[in-house]
CHARMM internal coordinates of N, CA and C (Angstrom, degrees):
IC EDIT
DIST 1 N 1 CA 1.4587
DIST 1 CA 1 C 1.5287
ANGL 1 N 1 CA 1 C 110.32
DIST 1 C 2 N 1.3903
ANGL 1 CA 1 C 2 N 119.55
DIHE 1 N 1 CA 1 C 2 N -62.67
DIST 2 N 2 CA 1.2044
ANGL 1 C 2 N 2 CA 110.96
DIHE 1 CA 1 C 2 N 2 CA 143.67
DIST 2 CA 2 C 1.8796
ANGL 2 N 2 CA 2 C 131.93
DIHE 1 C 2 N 2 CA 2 C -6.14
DIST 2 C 3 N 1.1455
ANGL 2 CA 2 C 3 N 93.00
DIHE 2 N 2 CA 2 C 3 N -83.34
DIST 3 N 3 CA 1.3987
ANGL 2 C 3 N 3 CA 99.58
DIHE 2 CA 2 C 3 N 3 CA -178.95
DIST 3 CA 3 C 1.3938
ANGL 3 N 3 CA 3 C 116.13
DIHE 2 C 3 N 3 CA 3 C -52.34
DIST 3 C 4 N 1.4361
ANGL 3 CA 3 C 4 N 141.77
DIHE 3 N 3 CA 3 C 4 N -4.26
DIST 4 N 4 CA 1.1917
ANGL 3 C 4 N 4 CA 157.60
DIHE 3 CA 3 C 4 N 4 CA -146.18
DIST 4 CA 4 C 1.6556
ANGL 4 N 4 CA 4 C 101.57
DIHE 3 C 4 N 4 CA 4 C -119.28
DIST 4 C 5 N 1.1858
ANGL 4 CA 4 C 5 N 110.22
DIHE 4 N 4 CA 4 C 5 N -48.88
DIST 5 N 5 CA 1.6708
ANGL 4 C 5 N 5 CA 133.87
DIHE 4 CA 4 C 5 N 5 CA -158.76
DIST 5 CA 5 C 1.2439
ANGL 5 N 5 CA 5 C 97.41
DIHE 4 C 5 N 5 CA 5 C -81.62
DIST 5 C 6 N 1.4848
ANGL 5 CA 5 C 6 N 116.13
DIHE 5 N 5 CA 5 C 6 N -51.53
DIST 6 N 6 CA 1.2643
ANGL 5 C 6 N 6 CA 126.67
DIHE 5 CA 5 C 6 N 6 CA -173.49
DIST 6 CA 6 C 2.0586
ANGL 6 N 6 CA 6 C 113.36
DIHE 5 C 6 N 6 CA 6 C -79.74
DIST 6 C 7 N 1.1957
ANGL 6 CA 6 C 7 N 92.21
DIHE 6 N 6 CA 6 C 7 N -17.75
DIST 7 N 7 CA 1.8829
ANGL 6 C 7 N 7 CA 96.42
DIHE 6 CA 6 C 7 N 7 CA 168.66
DIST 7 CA 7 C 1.8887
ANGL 7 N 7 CA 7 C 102.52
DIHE 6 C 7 N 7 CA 7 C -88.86
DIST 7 C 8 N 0.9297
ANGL 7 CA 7 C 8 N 103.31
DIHE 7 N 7 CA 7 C 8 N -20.23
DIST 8 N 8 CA 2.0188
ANGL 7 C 8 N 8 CA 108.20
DIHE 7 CA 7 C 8 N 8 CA -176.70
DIST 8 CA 8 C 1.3748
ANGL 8 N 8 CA 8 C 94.55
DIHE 7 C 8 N 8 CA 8 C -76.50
DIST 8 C 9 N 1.3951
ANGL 8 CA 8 C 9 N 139.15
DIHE 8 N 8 CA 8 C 9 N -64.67
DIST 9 N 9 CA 1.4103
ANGL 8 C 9 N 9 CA 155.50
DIHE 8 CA 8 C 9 N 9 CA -163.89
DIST 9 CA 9 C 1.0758
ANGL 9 N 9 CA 9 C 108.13
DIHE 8 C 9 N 9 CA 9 C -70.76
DIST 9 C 10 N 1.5619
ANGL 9 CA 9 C 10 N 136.20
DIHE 9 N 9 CA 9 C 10 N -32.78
DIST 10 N 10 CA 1.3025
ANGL 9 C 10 N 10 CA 148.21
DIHE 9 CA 9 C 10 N 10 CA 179.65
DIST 10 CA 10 C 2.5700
ANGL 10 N 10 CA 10 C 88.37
DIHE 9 C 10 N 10 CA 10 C -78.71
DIST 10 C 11 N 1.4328
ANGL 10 CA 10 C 11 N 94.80
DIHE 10 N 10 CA 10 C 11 N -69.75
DIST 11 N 11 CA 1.5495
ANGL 10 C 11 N 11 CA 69.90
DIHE 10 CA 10 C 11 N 11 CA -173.65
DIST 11 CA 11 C 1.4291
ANGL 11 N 11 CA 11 C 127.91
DIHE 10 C 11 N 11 CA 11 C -74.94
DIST 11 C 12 N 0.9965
ANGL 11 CA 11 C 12 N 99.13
DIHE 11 N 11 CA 11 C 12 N 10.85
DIST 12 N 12 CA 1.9842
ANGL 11 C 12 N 12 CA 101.49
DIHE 11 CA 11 C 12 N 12 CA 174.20
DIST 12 CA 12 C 1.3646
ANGL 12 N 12 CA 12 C 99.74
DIHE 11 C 12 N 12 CA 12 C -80.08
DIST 12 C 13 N 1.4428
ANGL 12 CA 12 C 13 N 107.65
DIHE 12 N 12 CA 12 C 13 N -45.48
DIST 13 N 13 CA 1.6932
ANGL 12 C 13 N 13 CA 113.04
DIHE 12 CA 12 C 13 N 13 CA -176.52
DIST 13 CA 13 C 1.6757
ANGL 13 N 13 CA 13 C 108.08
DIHE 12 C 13 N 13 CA 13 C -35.25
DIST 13 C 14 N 1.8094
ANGL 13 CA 13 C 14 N 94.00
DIHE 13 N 13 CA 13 C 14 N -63.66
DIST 14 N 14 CA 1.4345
ANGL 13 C 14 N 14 CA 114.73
DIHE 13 CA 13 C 14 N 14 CA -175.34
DIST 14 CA 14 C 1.6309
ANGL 14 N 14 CA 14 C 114.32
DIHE 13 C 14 N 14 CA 14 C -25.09
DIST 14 C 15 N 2.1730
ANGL 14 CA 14 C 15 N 96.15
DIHE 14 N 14 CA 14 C 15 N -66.64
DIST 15 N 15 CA 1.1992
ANGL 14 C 15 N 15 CA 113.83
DIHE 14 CA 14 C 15 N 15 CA -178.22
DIST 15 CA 15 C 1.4485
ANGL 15 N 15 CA 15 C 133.55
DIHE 14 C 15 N 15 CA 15 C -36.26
DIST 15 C 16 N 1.5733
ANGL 15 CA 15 C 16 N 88.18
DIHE 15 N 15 CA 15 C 16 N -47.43
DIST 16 N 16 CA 1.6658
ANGL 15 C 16 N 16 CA 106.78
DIHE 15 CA 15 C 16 N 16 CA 178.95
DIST 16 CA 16 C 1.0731
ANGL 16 N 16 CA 16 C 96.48
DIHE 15 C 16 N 16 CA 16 C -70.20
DIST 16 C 17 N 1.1963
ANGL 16 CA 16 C 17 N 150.51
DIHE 16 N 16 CA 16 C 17 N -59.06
DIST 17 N 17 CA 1.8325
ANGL 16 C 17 N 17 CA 142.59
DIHE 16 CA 16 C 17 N 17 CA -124.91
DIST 17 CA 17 C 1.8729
ANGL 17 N 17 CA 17 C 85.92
DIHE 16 C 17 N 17 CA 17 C -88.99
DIST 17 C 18 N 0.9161
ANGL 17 CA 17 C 18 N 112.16
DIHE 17 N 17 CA 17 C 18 N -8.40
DIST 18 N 18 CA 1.9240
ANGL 17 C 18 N 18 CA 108.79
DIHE 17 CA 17 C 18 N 18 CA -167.77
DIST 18 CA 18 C 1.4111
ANGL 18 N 18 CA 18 C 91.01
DIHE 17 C 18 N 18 CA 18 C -104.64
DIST 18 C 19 N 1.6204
ANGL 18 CA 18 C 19 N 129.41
DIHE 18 N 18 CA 18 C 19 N -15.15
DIST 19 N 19 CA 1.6407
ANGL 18 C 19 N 19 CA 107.41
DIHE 18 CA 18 C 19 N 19 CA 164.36
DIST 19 CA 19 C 1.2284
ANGL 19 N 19 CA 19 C 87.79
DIHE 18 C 19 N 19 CA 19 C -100.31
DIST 19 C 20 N 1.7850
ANGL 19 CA 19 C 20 N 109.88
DIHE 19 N 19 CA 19 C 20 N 160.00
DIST 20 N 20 CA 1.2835
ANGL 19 C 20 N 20 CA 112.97
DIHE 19 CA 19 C 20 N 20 CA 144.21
DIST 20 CA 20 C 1.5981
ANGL 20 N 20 CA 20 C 139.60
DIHE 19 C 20 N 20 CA 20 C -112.39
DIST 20 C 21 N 1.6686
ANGL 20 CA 20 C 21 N 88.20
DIHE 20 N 20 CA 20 C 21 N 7.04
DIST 21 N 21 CA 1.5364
ANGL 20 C 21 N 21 CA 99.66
DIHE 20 CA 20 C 21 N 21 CA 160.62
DIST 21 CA 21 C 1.1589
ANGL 21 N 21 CA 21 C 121.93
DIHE 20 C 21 N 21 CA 21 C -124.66
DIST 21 C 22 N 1.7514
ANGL 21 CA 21 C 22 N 138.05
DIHE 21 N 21 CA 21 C 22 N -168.30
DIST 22 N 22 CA 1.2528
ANGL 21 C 22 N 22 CA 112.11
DIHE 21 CA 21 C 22 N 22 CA 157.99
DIST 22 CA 22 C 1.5014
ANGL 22 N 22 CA 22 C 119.92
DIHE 21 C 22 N 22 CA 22 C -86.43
DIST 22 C 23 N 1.5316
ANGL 22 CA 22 C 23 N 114.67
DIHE 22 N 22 CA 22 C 23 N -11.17
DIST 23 N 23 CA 1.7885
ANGL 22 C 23 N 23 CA 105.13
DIHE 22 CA 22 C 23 N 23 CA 171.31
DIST 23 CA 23 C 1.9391
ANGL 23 N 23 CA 23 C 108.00
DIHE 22 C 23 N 23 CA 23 C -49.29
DIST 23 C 24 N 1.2809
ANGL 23 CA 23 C 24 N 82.10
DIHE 23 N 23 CA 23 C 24 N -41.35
DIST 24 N 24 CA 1.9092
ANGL 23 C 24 N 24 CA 89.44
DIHE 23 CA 23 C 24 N 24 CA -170.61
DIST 24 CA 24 C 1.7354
ANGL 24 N 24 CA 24 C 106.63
DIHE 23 C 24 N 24 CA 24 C -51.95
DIST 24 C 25 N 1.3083
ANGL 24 CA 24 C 25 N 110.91
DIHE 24 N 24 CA 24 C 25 N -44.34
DIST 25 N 25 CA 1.2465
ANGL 24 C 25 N 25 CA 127.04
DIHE 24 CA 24 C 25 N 25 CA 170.25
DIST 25 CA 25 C 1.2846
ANGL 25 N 25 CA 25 C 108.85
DIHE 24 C 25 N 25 CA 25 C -22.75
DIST 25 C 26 N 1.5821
ANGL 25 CA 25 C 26 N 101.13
DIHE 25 N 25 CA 25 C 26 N -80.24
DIST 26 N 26 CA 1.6691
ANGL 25 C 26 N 26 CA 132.69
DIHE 25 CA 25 C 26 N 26 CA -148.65
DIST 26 CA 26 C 1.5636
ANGL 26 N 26 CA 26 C 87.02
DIHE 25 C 26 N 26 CA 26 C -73.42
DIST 26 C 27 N 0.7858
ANGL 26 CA 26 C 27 N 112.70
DIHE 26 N 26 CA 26 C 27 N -31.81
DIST 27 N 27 CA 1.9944
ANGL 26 C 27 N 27 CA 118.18
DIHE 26 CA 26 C 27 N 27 CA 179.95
DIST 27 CA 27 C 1.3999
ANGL 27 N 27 CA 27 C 102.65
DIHE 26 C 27 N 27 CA 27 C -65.60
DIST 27 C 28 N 0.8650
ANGL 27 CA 27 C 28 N 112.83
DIHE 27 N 27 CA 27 C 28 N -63.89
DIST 28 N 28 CA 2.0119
ANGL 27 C 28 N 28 CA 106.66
DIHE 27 CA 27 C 28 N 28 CA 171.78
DIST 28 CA 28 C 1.6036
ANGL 28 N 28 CA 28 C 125.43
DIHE 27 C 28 N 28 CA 28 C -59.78
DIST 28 C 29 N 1.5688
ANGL 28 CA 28 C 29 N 87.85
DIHE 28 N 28 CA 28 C 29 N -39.46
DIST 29 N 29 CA 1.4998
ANGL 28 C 29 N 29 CA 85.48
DIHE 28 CA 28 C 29 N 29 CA 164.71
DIST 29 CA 29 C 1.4429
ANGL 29 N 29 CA 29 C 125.92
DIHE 28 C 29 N 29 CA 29 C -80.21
DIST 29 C 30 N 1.1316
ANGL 29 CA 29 C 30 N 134.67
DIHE 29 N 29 CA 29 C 30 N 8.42
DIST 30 N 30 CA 1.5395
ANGL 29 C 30 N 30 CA 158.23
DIHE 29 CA 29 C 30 N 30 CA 132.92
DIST 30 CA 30 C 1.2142
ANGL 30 N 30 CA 30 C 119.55
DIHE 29 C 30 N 30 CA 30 C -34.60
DIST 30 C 31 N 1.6206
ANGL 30 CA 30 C 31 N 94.32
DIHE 30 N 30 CA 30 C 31 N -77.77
DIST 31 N 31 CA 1.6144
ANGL 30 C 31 N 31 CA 101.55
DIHE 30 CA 30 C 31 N 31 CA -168.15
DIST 31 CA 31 C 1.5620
ANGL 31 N 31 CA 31 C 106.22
DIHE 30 C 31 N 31 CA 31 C -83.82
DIST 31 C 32 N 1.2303
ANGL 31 CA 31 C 32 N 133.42
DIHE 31 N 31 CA 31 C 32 N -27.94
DIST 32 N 32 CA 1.5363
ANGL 31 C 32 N 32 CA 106.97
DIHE 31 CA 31 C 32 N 32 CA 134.43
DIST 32 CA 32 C 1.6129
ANGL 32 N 32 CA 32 C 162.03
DIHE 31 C 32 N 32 CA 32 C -37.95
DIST 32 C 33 N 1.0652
ANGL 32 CA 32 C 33 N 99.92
DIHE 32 N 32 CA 32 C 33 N -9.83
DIST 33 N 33 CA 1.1579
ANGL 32 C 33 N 33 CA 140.27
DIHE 32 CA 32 C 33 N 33 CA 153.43
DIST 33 CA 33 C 1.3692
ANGL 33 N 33 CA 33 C 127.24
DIHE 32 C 33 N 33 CA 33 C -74.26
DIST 33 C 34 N 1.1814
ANGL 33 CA 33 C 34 N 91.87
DIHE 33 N 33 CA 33 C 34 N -45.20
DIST 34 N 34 CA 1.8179
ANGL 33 C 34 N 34 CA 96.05
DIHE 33 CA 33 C 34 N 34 CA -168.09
DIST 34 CA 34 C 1.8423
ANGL 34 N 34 CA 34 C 92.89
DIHE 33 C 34 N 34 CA 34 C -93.65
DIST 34 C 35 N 1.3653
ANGL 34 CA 34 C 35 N 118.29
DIHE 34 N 34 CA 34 C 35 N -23.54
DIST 35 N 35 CA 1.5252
ANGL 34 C 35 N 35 CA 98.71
DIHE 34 CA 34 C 35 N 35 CA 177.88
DIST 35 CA 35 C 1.4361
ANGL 35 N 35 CA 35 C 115.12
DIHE 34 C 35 N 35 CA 35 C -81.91
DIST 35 C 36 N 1.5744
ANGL 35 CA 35 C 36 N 113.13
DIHE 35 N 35 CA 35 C 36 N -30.70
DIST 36 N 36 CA 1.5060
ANGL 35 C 36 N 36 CA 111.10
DIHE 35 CA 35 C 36 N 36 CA 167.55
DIST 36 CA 36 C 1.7336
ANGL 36 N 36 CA 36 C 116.85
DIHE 35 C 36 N 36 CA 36 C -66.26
DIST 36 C 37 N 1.3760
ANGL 36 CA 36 C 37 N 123.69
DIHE 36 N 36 CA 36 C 37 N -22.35
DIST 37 N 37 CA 1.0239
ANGL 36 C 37 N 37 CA 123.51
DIHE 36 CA 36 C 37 N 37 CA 174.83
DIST 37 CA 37 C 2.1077
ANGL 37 N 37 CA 37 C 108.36
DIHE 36 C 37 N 37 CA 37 C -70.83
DIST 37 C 38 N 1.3148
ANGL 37 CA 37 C 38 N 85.60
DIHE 37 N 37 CA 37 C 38 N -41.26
DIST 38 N 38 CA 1.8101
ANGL 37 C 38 N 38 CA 79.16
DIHE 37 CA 37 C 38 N 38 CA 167.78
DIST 38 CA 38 C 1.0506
ANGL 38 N 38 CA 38 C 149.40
DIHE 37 C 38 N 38 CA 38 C -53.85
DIST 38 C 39 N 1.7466
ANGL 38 CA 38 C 39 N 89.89
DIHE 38 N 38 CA 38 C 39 N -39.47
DIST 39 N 39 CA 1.5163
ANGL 38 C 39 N 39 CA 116.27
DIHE 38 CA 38 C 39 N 39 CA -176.90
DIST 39 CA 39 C 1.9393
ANGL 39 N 39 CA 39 C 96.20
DIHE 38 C 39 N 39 CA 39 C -71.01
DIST 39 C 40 N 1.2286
ANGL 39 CA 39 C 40 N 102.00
DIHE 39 N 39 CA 39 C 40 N -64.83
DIST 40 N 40 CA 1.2457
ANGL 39 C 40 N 40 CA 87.53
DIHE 39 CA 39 C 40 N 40 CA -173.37
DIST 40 CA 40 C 1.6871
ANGL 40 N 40 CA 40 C 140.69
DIHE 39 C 40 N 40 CA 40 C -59.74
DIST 40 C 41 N 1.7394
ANGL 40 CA 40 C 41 N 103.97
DIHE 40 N 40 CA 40 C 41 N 7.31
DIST 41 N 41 CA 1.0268
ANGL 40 C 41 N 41 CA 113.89
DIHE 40 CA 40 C 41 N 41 CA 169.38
DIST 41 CA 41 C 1.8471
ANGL 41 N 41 CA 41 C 119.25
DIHE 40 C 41 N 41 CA 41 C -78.24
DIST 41 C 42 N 1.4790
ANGL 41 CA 41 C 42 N 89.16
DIHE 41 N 41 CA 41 C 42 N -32.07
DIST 42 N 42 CA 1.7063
ANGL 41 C 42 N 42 CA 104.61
DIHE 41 CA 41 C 42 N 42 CA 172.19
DIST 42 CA 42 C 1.0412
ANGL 42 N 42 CA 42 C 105.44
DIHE 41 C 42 N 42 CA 42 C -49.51
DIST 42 C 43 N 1.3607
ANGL 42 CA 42 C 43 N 123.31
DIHE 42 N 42 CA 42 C 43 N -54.09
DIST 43 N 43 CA 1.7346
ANGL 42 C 43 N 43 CA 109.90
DIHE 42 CA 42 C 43 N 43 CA -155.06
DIST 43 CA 43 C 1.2604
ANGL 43 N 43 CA 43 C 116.07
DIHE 42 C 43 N 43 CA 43 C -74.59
END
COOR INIT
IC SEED 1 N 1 CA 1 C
IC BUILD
């Protein structure tokens, strides 16, 4: 469980350090959105 928590916290880090604001944020968290929204139109 550990090891799990600590791979989530390690890529959020990632996530964040690649915006440097929060628009940049909300922008990824967008287009994440919009590709899971795609995908699930496929199926």
């Amino acid at each position: 469980m550990k090891t799990i928590l600590s791979l989530l916290a390690l890529a959020l880090v990632l996530l964040l350090s690649g915006c440097n604001t929060v628009r940049g944020v909300g922008q990824d968290l967008q287009k994440a959105g919009e590709k899971i929204e795609d995908a699930s139109k496929k199926l």
